[in-house]
C-alpha positions in Angstrom: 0.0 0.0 0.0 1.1 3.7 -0.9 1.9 5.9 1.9 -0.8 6.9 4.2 -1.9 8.5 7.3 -4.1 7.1 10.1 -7.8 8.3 10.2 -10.9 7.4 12.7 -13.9 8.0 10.3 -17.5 8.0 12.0 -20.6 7.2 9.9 -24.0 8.5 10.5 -27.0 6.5 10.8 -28.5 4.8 8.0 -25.2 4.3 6.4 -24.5 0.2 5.8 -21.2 -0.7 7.2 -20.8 -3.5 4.4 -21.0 -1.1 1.2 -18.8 1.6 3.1 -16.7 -0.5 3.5 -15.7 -1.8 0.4 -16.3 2.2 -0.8 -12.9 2.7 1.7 -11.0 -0.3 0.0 -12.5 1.5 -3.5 -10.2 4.6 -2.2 -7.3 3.1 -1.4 -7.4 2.6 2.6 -6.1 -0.2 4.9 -9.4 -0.8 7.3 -7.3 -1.4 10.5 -10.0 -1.6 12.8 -13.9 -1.7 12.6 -15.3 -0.7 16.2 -18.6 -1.5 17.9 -19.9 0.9 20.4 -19.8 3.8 17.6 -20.2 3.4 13.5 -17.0 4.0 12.3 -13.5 2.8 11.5 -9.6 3.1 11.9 -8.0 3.5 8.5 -5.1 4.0 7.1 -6.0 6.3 4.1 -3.7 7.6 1.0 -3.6 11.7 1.9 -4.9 12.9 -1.7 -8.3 11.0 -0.8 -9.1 13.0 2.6 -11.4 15.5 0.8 -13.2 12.5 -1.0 -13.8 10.8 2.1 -14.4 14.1 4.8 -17.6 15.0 1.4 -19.2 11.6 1.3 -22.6 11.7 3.0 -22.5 8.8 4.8 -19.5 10.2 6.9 -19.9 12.5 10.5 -16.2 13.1 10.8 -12.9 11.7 9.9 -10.2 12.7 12.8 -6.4 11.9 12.4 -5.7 8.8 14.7 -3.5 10.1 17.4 -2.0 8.2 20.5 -3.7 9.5 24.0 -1.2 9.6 26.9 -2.8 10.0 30.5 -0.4 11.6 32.8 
């Protein structure tokens, strides 16, 4: 896979986790994670596709995947 940087994306409701994500895989991204208390994904996704993906109406946010630290 190209380079790429990590993303969580968050779906809306309504939006069928099946056809998104092979829409993802259509773009290019590595799904690294699907998770189960909220709609949504961690992805690794090619940069030039951002704009595609943050537009698509199925999508409530896409947030660069960041390590939390407690201190």
């Amino acid at each position: 896979m190209a380079e790429g940087k990590d993303f969580i994306v968050t779906l809306k409701e309504g939006a069928h986790l099946d056809q998104f994500k092979a829409y993802l895989q259509s773009l290019g991204a590595e799904i690294k994670h699907e998770y189960t208390l909220i709609r949504g994904f961690a992805i690794k996704l090619p940069g030039d596709h951002v704009g595609t993906l943050e537009n698509n109406e199925h999508v409530a946010s896409v947030e660069p995947d960041s390590e939390v630290k407690i201190n």
